[in-house]
C-alpha positions in Angstrom: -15.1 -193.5 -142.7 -13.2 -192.8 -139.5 -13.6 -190.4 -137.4 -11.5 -188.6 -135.2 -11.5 -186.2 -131.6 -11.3 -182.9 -132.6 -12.6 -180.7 -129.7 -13.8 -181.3 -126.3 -16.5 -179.0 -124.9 -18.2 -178.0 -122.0 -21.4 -177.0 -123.4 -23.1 -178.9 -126.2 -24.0 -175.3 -127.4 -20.4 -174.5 -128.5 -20.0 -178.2 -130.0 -23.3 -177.7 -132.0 -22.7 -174.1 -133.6 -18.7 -175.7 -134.1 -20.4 -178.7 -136.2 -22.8 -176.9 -138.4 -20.0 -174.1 -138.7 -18.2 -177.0 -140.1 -20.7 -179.3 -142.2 -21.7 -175.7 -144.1 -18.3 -176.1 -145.3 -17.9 -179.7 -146.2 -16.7 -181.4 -143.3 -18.4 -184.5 -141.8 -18.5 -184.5 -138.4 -20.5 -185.7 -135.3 -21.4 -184.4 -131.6 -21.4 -187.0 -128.7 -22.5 -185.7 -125.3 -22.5 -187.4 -121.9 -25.5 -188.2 -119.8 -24.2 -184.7 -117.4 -23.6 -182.2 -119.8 -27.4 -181.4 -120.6 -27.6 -181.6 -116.9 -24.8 -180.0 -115.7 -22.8 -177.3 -118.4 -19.8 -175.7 -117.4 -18.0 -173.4 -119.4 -14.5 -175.5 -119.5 -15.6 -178.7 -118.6 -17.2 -180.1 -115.6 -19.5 -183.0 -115.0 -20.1 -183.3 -118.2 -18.8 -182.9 -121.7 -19.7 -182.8 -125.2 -16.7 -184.0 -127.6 -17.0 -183.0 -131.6 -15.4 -185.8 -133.8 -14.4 -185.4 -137.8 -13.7 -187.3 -140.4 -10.1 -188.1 -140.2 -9.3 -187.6 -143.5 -10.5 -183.8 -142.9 -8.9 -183.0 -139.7 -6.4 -180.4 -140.4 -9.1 -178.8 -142.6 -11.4 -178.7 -139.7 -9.1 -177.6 -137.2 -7.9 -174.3 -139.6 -11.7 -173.4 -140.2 -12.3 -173.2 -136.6 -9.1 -171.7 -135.9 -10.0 -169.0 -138.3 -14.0 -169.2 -137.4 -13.0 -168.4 -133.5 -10.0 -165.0 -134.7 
């Protein structure tokens, strides 16, 4: 399986309540965070960042269920 960028966050809150938004409806993804963004969250960005990744073969279904999630 290969996965793909979907999102980059600021907070590893977001990223988190994004991938089990997501996994509740199928979609495998993963959360990767950098050594800062424990440290240091920011609400767009900043020292650190938290990126959610998906399977590739599900992309366009993950990007419409947040899309929708986030209306």
């Amino acid at each position: 399986m290969e996965y793909t960028l979907l999102k980059t966050y600021g907070n590893p809150e977001s990223a988190y309540i994004d991938a089990g938004m997501l996994r509740t409806h199928g979609i495998k993804c993963e959360v990767q965070e950098s050594a800062g963004s424990e440290l240091f969250p920011a609400p767009d960005g900043g020292i650190g960042w938290t990126k959610l990744f998906v399977d590739r073969d599900q992309g366009d279904q993950a990007l419409n269920l947040l899309k929708n999630y986030s209306d």
